[in-house]
N, C-alpha and C positions, 0 to 999 in steps of 0.2 A: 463494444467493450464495457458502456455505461448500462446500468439498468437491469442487470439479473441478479448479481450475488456481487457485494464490496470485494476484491480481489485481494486476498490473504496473499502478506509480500515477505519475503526474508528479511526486511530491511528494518534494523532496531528504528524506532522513532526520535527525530527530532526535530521540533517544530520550525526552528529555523537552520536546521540543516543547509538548503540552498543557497541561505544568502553567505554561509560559512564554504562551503563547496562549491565551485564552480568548472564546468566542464559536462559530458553528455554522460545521464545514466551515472549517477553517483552511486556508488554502492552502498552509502548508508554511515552512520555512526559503528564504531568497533563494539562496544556494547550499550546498552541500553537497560530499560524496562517496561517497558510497552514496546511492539511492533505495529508498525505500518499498515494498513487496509486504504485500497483506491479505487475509486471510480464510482459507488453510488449502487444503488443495489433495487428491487425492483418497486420497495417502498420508500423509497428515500424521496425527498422533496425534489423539484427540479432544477434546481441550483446546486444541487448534490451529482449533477448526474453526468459525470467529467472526468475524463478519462486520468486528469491530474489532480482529480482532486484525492486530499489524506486526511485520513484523520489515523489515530491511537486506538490501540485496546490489551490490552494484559495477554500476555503470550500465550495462556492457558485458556483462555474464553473462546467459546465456542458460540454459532448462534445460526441461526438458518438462514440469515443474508448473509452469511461470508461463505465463501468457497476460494477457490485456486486456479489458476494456469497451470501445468506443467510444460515447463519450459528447459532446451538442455542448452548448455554454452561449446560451442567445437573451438575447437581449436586446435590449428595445423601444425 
């Protein structure tokens, strides 16, 4: 999960979001201004490189270490 491209998240950012949220898989702040990027990407230092780790970036920034998941939610 760590180590190719930061993992572009849907999730507004907020730096202490967890310790305000508790419970599995928060889904995030309702809005924001910066989103979420996880995990550390293939130049990131080694303490960068975790599958929890986040950091911030401007919704509109693009960069050649972020990419995505796609991921879908079922529900029965």
């Amino acid at each position: 999960m760590s180590g190719n491209v930061w993992e572009w998240c849907w999730d507004w950012y907020n730096k202490d979001y967890y310790k305000i949220e508790k419970g599995d898989n928060p889904k995030g702040p309702e809005m924001g201004e910066r989103r979420t990027v996880r995990g550390g990407s293939w130049d990131s230092q080694v303490n960068y490189l975790r599958p929890a780790n986040r950091i911030s970036t401007p919704p509109n920034k693009t960069h050649e270490f972020y990419g995505f998941r796609v991921a879908r939610t079922i529900t029965e």
